[in-house]
N, CA and C atoms as a LAMMPS dump frame, in Angstrom:
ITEM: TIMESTEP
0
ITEM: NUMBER OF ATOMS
615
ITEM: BOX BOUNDS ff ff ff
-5.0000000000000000e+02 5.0000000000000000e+02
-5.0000000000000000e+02 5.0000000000000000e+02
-5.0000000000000000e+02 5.0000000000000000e+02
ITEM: ATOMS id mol type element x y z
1 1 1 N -40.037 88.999 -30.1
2 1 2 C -39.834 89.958 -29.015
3 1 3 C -38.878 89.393 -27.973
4 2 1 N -37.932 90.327 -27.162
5 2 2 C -37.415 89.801 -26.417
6 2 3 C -37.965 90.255 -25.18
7 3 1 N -37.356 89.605 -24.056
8 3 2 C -38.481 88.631 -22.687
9 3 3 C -38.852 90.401 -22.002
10 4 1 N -38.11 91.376 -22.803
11 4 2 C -38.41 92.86 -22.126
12 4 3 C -39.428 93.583 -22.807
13 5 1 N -39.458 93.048 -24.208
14 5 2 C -40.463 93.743 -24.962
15 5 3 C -40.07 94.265 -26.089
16 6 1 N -38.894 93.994 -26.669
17 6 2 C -38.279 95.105 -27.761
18 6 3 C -38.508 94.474 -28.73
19 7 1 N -38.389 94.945 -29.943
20 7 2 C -38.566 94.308 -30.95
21 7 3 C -37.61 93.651 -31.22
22 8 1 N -38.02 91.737 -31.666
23 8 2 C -36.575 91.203 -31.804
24 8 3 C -35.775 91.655 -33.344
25 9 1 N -36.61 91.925 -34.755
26 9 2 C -35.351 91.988 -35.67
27 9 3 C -34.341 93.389 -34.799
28 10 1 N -34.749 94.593 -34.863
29 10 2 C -33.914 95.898 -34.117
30 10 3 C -33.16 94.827 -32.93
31 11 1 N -33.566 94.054 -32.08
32 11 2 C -32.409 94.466 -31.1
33 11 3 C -31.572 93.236 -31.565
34 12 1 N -31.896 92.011 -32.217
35 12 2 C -31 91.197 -33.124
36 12 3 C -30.09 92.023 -34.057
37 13 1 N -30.161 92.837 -34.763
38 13 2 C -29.413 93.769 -35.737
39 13 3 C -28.066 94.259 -34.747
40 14 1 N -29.058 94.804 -33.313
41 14 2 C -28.065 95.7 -33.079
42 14 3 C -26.765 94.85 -31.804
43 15 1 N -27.727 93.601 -31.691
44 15 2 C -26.817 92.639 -30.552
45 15 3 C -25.62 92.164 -31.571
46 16 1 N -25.958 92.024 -33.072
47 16 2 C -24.985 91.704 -33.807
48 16 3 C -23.833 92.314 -34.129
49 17 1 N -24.313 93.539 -34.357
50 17 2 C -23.545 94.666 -34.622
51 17 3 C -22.088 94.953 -33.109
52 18 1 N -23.176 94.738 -32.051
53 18 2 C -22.296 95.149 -31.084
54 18 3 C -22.095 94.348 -30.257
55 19 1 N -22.573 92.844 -30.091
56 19 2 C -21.865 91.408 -29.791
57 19 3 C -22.342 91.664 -28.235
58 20 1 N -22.985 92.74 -27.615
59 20 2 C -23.012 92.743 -26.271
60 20 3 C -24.905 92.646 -26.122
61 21 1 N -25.406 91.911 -25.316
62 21 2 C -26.842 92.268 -25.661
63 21 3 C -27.266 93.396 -24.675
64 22 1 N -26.837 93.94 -23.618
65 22 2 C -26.99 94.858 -22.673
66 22 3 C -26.924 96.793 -23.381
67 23 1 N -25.73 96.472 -24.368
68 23 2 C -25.406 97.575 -25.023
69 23 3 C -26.965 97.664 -25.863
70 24 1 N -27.386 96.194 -26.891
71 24 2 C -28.276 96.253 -27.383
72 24 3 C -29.355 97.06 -27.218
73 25 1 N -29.7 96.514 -26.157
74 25 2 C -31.238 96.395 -25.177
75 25 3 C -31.375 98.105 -25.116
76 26 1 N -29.676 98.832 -24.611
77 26 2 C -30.3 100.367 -24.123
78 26 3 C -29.682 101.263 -25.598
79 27 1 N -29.228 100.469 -26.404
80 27 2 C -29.73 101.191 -28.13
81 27 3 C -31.352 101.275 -28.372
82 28 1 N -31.773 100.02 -27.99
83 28 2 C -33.414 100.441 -28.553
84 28 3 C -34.204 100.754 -27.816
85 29 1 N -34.022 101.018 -26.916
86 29 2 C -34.535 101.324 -25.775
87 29 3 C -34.134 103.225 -25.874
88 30 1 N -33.953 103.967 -26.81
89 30 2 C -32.951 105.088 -26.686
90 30 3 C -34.245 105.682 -26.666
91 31 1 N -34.634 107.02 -26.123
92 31 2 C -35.912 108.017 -26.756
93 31 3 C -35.563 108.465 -28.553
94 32 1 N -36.723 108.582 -28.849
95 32 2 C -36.245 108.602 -29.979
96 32 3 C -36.011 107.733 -31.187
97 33 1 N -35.579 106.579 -30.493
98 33 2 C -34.775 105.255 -31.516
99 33 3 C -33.363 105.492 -31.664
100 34 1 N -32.986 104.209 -31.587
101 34 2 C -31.411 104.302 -31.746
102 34 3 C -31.098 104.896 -33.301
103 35 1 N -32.103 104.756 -34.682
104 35 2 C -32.011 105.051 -36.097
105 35 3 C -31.632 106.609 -35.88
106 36 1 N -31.247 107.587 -34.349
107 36 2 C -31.055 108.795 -35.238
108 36 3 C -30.142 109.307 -33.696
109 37 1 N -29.653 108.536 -33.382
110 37 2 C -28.483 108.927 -32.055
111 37 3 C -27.472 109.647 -32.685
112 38 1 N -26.879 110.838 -32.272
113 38 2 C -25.754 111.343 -33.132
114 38 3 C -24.526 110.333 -32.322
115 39 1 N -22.913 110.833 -32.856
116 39 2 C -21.776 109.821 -32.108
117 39 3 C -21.943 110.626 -30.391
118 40 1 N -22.192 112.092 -30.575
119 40 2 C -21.421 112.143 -29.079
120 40 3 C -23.001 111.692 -28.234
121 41 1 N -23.911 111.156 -28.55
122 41 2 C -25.421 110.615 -27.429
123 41 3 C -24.362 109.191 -27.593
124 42 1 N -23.61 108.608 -28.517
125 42 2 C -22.878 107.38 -28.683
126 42 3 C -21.768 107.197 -27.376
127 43 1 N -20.757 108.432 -27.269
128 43 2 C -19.964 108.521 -26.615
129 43 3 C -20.494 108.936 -25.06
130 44 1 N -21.337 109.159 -24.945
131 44 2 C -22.41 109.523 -23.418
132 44 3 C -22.462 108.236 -22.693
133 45 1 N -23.467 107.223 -23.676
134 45 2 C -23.684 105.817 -24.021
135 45 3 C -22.409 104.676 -23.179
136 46 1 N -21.161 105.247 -23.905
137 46 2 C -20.114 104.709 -23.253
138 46 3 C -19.749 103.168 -24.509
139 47 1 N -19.523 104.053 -25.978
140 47 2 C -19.484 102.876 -26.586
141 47 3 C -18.474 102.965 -27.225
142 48 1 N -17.478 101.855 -27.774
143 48 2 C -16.037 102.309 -27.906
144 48 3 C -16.022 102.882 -29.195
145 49 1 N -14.831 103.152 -29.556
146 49 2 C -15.108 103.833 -31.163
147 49 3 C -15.375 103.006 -32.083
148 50 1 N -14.943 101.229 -31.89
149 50 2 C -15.189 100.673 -32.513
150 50 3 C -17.069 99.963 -32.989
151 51 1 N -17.443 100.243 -31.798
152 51 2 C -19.26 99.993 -31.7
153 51 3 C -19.673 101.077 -32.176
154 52 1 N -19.402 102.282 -32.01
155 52 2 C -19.795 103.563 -32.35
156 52 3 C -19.918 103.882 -34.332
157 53 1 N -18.729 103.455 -34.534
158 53 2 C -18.766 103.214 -36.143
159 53 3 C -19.969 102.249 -36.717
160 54 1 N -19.63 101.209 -36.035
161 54 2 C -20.986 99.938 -36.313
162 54 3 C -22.126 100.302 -36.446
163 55 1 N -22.495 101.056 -35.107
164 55 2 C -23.687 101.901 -35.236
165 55 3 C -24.304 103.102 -35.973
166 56 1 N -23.596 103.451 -36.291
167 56 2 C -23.74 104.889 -37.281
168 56 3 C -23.723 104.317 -38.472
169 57 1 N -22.957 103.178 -38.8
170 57 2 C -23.054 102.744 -40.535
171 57 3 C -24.819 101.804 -40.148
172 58 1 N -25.285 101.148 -39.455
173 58 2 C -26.124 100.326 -39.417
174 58 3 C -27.15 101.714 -39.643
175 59 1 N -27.189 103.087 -39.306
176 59 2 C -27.831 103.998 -39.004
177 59 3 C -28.333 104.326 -40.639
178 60 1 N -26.868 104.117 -41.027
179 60 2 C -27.011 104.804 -42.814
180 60 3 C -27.464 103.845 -43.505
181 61 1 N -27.834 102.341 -43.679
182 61 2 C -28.515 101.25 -43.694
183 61 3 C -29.646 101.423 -43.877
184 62 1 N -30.182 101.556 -42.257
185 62 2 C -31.367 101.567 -42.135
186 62 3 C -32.125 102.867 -42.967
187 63 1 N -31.638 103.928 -43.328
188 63 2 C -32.35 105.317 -43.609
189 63 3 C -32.347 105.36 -44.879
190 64 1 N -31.564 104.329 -45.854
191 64 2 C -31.866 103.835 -47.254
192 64 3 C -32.148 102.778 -47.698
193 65 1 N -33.033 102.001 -46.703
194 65 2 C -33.767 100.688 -47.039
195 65 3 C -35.611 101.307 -45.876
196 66 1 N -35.704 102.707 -45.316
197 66 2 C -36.828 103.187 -44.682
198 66 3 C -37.291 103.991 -46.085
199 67 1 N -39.234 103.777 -46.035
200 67 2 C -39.833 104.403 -47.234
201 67 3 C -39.13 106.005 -46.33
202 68 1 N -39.179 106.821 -47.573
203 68 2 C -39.344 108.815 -47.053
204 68 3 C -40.615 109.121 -46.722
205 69 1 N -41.104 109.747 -45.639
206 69 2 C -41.82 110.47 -45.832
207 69 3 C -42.462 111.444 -46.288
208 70 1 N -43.741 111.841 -46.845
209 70 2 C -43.752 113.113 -47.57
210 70 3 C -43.661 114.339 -46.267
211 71 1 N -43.435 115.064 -46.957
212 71 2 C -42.866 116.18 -45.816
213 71 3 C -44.387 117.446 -46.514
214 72 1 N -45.331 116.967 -45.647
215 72 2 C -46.448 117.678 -45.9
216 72 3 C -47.362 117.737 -44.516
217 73 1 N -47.933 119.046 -45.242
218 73 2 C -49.306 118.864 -43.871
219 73 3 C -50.449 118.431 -44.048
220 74 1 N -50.721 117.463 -42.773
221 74 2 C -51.422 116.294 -42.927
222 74 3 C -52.899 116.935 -42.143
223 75 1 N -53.636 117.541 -42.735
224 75 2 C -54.716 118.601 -42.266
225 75 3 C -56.233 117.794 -42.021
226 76 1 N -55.923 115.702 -42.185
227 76 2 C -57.344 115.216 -41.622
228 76 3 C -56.603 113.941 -41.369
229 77 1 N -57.95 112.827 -41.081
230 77 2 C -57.385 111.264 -40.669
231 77 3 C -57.237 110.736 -42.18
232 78 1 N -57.928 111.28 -42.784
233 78 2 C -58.226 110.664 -44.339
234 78 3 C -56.45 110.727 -44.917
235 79 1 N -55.887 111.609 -44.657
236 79 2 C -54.73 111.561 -45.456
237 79 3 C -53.095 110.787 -44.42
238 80 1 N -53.91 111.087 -43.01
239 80 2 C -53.204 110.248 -41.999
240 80 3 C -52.927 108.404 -42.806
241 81 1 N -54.193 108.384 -42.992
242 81 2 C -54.005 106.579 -43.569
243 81 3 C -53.87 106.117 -44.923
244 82 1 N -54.012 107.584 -45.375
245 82 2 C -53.254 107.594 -46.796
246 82 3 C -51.75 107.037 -46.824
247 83 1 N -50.719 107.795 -45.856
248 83 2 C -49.803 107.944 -45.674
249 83 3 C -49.242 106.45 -45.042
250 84 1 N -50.044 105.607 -43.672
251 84 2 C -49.726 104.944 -43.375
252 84 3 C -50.269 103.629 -43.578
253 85 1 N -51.15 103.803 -44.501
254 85 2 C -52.346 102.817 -44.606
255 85 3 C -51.518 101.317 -45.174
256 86 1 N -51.003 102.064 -46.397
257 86 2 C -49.889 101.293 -47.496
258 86 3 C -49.359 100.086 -46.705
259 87 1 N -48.769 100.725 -45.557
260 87 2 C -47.247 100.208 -45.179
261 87 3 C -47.562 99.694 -43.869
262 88 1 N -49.148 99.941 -43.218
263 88 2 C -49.28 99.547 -41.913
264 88 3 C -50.196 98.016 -42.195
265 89 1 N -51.434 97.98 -43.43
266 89 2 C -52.176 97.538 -43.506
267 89 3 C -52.124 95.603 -43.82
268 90 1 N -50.773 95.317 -44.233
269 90 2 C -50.711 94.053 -44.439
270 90 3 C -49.603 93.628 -43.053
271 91 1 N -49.37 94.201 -42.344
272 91 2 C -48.829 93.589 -41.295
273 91 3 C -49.196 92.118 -40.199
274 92 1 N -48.919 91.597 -40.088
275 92 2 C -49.686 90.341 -39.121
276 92 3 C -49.353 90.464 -37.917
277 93 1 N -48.583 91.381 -37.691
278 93 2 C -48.081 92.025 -35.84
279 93 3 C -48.63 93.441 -36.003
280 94 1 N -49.078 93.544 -34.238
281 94 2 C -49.452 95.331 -34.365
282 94 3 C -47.806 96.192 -34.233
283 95 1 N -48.16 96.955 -34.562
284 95 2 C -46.496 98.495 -34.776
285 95 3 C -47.743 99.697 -34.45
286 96 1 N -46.852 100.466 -33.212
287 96 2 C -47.806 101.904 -32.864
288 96 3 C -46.445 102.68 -33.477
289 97 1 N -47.218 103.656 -34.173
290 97 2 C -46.33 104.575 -34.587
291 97 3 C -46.761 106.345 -33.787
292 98 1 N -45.405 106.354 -33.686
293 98 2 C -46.015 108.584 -33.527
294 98 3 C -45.461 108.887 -34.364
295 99 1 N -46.237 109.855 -34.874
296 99 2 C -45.561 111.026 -35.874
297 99 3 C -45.468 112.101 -35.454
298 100 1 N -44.253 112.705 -35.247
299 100 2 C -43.86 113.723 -35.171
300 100 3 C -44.334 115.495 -36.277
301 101 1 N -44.811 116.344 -35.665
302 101 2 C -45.443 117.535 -36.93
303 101 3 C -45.179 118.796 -35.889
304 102 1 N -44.24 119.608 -36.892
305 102 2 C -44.375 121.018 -36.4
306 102 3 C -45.24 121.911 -35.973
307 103 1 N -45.07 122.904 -35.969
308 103 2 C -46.317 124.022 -35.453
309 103 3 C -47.493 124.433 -36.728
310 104 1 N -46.832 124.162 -37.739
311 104 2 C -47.885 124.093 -39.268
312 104 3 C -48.647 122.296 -39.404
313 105 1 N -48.149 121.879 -38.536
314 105 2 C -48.592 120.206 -38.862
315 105 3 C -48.584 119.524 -39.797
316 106 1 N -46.958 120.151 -40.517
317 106 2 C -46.307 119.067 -41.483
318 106 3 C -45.581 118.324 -40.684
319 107 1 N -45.381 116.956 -41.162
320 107 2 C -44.562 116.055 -40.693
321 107 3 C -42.904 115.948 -40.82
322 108 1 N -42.477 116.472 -39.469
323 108 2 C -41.114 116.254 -39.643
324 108 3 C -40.372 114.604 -39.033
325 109 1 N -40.78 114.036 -39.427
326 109 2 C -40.169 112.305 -38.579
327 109 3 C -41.202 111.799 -37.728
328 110 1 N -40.499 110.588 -37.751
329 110 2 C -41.787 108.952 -36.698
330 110 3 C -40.832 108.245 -36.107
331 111 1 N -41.803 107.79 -35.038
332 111 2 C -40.892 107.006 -34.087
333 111 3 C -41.897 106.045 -33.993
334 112 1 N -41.384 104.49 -34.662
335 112 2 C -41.918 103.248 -33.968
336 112 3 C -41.489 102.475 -32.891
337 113 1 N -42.655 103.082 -31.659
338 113 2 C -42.08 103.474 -30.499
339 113 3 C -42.599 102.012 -29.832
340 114 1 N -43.476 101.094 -30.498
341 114 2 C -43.74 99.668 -30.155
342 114 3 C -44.225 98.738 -31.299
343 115 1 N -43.626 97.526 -30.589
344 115 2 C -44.456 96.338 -31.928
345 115 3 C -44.888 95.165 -31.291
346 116 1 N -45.971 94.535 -31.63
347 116 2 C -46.106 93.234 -30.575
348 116 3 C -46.348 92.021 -31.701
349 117 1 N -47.434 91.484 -31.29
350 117 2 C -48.192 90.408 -31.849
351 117 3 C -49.176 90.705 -31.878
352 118 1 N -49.842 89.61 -32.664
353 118 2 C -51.084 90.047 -33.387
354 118 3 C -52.45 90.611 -32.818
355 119 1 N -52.102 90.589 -31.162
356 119 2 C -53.578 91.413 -30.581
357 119 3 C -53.046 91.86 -29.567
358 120 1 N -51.94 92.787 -29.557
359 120 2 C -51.63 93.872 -29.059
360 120 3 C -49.737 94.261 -28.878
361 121 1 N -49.579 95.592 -28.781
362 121 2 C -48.485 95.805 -28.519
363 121 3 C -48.153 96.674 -27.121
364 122 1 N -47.284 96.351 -26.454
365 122 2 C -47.474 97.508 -25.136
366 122 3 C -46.174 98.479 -25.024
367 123 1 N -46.964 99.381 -24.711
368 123 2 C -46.104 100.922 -25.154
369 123 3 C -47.092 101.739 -23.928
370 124 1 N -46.153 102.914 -23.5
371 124 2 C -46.411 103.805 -22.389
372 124 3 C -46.691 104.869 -22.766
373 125 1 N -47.003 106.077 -21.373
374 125 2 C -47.149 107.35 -22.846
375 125 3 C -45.684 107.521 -22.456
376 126 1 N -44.919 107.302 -21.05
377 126 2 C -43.624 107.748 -21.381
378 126 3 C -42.585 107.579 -22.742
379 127 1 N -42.842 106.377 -23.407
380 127 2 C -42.166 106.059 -24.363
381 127 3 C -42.251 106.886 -25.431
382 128 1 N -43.468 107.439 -25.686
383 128 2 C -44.02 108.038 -26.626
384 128 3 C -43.855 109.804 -26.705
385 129 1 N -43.573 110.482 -25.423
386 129 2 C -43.631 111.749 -24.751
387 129 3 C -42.019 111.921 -25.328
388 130 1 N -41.305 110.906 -25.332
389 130 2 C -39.648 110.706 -24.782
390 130 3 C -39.441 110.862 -25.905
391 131 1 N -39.8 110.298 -27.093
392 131 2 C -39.619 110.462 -28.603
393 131 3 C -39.658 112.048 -29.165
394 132 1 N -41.178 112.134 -29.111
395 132 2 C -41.454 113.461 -30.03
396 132 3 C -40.826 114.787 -28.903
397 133 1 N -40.582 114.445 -27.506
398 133 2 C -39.979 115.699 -27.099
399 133 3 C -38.419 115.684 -28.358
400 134 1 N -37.784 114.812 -27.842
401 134 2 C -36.418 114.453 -28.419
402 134 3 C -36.496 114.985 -29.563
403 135 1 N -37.598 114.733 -30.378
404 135 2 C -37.559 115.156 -32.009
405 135 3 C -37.627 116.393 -32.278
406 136 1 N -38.691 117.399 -30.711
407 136 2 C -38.526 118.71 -31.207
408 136 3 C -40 119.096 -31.526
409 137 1 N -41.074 118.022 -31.871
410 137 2 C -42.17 118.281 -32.065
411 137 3 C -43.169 119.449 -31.338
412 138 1 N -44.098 119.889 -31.865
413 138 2 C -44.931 120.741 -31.238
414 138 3 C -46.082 119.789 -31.005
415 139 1 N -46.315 118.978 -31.732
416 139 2 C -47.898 118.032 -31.558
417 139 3 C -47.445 116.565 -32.22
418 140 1 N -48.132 115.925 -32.28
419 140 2 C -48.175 114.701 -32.484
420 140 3 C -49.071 113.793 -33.138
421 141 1 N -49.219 112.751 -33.511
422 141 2 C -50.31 111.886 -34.168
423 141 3 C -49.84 110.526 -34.041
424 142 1 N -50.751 109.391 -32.895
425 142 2 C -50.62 108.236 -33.28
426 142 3 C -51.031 107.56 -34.044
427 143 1 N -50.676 106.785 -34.836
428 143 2 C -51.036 105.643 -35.779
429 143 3 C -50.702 103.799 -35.503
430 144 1 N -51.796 103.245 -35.677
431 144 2 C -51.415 101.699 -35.434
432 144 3 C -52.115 100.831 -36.176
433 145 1 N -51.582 99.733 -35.855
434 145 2 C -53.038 98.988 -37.379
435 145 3 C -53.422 97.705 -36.04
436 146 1 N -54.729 97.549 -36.526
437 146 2 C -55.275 95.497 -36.163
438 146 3 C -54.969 94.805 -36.918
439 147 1 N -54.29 93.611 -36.799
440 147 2 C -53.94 92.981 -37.564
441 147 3 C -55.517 92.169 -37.819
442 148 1 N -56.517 91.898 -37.094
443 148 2 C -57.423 91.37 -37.032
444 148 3 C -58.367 92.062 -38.268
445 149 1 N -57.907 92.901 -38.725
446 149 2 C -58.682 93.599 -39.934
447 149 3 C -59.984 94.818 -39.39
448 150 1 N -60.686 94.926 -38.112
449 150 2 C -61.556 95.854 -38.103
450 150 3 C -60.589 97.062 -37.173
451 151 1 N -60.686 97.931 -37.738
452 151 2 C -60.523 99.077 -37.407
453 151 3 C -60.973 99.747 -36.128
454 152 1 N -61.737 99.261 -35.592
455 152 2 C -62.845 100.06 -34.462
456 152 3 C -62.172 99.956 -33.513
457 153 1 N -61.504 101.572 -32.709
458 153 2 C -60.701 101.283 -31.391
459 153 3 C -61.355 100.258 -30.246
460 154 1 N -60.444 99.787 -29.819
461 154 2 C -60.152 98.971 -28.434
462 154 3 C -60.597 99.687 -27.153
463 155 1 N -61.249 99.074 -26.454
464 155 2 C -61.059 100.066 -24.957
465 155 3 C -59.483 100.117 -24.297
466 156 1 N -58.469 99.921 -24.504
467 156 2 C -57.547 99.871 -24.52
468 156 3 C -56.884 100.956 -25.339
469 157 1 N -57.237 101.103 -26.55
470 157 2 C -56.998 102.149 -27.518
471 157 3 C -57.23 103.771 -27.128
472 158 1 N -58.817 103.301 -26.443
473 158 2 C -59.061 104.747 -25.729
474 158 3 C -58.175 105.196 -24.675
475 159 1 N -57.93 103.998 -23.583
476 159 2 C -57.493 104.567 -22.88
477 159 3 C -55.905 105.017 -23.069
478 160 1 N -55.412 104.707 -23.51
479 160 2 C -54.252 104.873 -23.928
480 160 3 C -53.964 106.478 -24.889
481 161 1 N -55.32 106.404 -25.417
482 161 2 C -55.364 107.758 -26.126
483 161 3 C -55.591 109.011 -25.302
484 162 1 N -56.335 108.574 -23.744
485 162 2 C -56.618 109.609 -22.925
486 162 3 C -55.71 110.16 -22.365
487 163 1 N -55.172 109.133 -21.903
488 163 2 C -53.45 108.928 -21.05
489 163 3 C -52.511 109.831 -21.612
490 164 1 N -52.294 109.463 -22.852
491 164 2 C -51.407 110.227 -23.502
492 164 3 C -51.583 111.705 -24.054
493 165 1 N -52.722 111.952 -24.229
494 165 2 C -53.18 113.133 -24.295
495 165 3 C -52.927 114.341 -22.953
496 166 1 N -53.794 113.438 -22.297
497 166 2 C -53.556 114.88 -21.084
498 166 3 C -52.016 114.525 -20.588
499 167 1 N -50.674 114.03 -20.876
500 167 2 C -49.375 113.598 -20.278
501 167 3 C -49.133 114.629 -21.273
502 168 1 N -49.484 114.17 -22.502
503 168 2 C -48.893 115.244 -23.438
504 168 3 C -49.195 116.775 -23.47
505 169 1 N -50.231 117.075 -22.923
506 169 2 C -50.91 118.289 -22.864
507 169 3 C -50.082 119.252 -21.477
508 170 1 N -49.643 118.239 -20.601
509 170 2 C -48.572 118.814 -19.557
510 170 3 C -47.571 119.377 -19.908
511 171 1 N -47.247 118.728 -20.358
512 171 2 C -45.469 119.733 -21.56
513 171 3 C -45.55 120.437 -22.537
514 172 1 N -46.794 120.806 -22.934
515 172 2 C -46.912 121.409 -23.922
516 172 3 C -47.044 120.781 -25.439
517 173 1 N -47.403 119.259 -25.142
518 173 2 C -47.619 118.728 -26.834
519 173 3 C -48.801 117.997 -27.365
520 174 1 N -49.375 118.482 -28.262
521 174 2 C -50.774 118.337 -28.628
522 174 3 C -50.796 116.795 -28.952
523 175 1 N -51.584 115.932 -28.94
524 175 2 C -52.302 114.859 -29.238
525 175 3 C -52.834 115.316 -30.64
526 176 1 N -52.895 115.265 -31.995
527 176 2 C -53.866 115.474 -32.63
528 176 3 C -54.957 114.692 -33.164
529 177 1 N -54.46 113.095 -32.911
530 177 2 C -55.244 112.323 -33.555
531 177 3 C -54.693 111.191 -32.954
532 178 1 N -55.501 109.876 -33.471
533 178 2 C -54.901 108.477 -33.252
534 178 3 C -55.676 107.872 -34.36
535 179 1 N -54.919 107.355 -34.936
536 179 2 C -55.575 106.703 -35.948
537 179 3 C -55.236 104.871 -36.654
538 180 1 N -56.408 104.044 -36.36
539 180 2 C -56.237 102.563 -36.735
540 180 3 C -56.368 102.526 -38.011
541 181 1 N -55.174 101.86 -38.087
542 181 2 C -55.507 101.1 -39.684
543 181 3 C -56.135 99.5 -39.403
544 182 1 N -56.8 99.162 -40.244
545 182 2 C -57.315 98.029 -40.037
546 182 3 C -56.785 97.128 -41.266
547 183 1 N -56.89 95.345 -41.192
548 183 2 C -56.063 94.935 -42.228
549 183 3 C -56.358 95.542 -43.51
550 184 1 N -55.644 94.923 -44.928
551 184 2 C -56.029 95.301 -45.716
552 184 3 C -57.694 94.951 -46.412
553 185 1 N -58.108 95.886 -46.485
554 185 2 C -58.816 95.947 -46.663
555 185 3 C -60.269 96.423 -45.714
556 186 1 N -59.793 96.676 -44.447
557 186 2 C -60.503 97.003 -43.62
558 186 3 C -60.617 98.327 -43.128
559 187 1 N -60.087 99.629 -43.749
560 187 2 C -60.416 100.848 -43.644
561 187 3 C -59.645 101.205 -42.331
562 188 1 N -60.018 102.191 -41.92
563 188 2 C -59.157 102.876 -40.55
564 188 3 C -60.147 103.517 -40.072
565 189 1 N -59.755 103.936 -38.669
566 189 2 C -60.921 104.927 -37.784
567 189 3 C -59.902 105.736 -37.41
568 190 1 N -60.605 106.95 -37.008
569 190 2 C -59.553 108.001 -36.227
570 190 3 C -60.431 108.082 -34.773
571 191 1 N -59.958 108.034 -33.935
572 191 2 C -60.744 108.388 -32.597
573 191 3 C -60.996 110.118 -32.531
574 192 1 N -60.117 111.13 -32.795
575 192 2 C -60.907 112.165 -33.053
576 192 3 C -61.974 112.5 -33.9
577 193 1 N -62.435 111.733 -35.015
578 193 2 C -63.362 111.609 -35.586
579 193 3 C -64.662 111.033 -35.023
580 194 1 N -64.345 110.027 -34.138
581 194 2 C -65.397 109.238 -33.296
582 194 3 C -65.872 109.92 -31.909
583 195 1 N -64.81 111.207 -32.079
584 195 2 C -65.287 112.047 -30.488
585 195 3 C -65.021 111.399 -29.406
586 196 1 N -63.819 110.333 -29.65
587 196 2 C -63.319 109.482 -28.553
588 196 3 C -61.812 110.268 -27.407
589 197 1 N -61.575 111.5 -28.076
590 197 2 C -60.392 112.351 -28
591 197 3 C -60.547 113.415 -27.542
592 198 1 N -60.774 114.408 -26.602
593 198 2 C -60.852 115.694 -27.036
594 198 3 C -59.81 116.566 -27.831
595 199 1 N -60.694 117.243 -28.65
596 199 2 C -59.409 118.495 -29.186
597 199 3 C -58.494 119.121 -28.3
598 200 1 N -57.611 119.635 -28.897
599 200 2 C -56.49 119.841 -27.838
600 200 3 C -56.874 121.483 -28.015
601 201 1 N -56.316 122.268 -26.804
602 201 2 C -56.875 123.358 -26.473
603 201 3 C -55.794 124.299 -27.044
604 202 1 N -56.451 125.784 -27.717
605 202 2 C -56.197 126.53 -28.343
606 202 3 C -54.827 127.392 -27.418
607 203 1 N -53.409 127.176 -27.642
608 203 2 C -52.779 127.946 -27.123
609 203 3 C -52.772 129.33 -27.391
610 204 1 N -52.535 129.808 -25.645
611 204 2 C -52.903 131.553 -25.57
612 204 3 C -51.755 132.277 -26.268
613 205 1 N -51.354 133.391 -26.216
614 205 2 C -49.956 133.976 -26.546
615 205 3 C -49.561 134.814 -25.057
């Protein structure tokens, strides 16, 4: 990690790419992730044409060495950690992920919006609000793993789940879940399952 919090391989990739670490820092730092900036959020940015290329090929890189997602609706927690269980569960650092899901609550895109060490990562709900607005989402779903192997949210976990819920519930974007993976072999919890969440409220017309 660097001394701000970012993840060091991403902002190493991208200090390389663009030799400046300042440019770096507010690539990953982008809402969203820098993995899906079009050129003219590039040219906003203030990056020459020559960084701008760098970045867009590092873009096409990264999006054929990332698993696909299935582009389905994810209708419990059970299939939530289906999905992330795989790929979250042998990690030895925590990664919070959001997933992004339309108004049917198929999944259209994720934003790994933090990563730390092995007993905790710190992430805001702004960070998280800033993403799935950007993406377009109607609702949302966090996912994260313990590297410590038990699954059972954190008081930290809660609160973070409360936080973000009613922030998200201000703009109009549902919370649907949060869900731990625990190491391998240690199963996952969903806090809406544990009644640690409330459901998000039935929009009127």
């Amino acid at each position: 990690m660097t001394p701000d919090g970012l993840s060091h391989p991403e902002y190493e990739l991208l200090h390389a790419a663009l030799g400046n670490g300042l440019l770096a820092r507010s690539l990953a730092r982008a809402p969203g992730g820098w993995r899906d900036l079009t050129e003219a959020e590039l040219v906003h940015m203030k990056l020459s044409a020559r960084r701008r290329r760098a970045v867009l090929a590092l873009q096409v890189l990264a999006k054929r060495s990332y698993p696909e997602l299935p582009r389905h609706v994810l209708s419990c927690s059970r299939e939530v950690a289906a999905v992330y269980g795989a790929r979250l569960a042998g990690l030895m650092h925590e990664v919070v992920v959001a997933v992004a899901l339309n108004g049917r609550s198929a999944i259209i895109g994720e934003v790994q919006v933090a990563e730390g060490g092995a007993h905790g990562a710190c992430v805001t709900p702004a960070d998280i609000l800033r993403s799935m607005i950007r993406m377009g989402a109607s609702a949302f779903i966090l996912v994260h793993n313990h590297p410590s192997g038990c699954p059972v949210p954190s008081q930290e976990d809660v609160a973070l789940t409360v936080c973000v819920a009613r922030a998200g519930a201000a703009v109009g974007l549902d919370l649907v879940d949060h869900v731990v993976i625990g190491a391998r072999g240690g199963g996952f919890a969903s806090l809406f399952d544990l009644g640690l969440m409330e459901p998000p409220k039935e929009k009127t017309a």
